[in-house]
Structure formats: C-alpha cells, structure tokens
C-alpha positions as CSV (number, residue, x, y, z in Angstrom):
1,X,-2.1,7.7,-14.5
2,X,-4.1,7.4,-11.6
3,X,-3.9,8.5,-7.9
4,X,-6.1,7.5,-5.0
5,X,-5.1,8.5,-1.3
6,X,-6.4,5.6,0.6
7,X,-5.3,7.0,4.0
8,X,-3.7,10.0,5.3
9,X,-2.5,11.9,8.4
10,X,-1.3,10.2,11.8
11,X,-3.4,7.8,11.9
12,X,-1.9,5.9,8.5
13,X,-0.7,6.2,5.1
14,X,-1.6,4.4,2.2
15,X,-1.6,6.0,-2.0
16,X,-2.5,4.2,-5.1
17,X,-0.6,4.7,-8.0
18,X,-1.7,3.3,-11.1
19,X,-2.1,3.0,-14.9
20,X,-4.2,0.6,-16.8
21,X,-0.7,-1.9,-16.9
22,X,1.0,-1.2,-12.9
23,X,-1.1,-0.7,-10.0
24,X,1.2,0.5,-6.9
25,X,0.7,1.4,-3.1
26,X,3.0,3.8,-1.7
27,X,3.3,3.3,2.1
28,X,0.5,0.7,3.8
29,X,0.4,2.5,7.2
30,X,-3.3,0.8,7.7
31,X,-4.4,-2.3,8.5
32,X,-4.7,-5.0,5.5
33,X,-8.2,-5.5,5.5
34,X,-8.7,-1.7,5.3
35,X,-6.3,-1.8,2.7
36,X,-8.3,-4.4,0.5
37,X,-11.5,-2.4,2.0
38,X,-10.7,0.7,0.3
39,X,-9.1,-1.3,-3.1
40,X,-12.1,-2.6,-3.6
41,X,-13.9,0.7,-2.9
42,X,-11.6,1.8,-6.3
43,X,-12.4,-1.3,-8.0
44,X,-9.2,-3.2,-7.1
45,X,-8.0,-6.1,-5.4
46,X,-4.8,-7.0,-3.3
47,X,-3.5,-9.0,-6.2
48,X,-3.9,-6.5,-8.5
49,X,-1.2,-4.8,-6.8
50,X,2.5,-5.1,-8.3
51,X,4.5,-3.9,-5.8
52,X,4.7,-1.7,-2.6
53,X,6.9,1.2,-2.0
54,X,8.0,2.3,2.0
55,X,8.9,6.3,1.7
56,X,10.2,5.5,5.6
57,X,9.7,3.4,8.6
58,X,7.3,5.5,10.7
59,X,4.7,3.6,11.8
60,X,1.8,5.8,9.9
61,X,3.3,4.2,7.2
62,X,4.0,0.2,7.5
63,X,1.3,-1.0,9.9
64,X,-0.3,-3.4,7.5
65,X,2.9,-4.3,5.4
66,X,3.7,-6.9,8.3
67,X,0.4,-8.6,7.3
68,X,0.9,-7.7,3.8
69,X,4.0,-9.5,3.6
70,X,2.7,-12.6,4.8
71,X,-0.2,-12.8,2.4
72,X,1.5,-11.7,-0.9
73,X,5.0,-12.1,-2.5
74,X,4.9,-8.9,-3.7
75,X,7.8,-6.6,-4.1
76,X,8.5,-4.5,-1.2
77,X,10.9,-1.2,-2.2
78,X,11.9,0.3,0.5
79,X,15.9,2.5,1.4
80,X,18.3,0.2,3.1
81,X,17.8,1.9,6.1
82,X,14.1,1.1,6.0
C-alpha cells in the first residue's frame, strides 16, 4: 500500500492511495493540471486513477473534481449529501 499527500491545508486537498492493482485519490481540492502535475511527479497518470473519493464538500477538497469529471468517467464516491 502506498500513500502520497499531493496537497494539504486550506489551500486544497488531494491523497493517493494505492497498491500495485488500485490507484485512488481521496479528495481533488486542487486544480486538475496540478493534480496530473504532481501524479506524474509519483510516476502516475490521470488514467491510472480508478476512482475518486469526496470525504465532504468543502471547497479545499473538490476544486478540480469539476474539471476532473469532465475529462474522465471515473467513479466518483462521495455521501449523498455530498
């Protein structure tokens, strides 16, 4: 198992979770090209990426999903309220 912390505090959110079979961001509270940016920094890409989970809706933690979204057909996990 492996963790990266992409982005954290007010300014955004983002955590990789990942094995050598499931690669999974946990929040994308930063842009998607600093997303991909910092994937790539890991030696990742955006399609690598099986799914995203949303802990909540504060905005330090879906900026990019938006974007995200509209590039990808990913699964998005997220509460109902969310």
């Amino acid at each position: 198992m492996r963790f990266e912390s992409i982005a954290s505090g007010s300014s955004g959110n983002c955590i990789y979770v990942g094995s050598d079979k499931t690669h999974l961001l946990m929040d994308v509270g930063i842009s998607r090209k600093r997303t991909v940016d910092a994937l790539h920094g890991i030696g990742l890409d955006m399609n690598d990426i099986d799914g995203i989970f949303i802990t909540h809706e504060h905005v330090d933690h879906i900026t990019g999903l938006p974007v995200i979204a509209k590039h990808s057909s990913m699964p998005i996990f997220a509460t109902r309220g969310t």
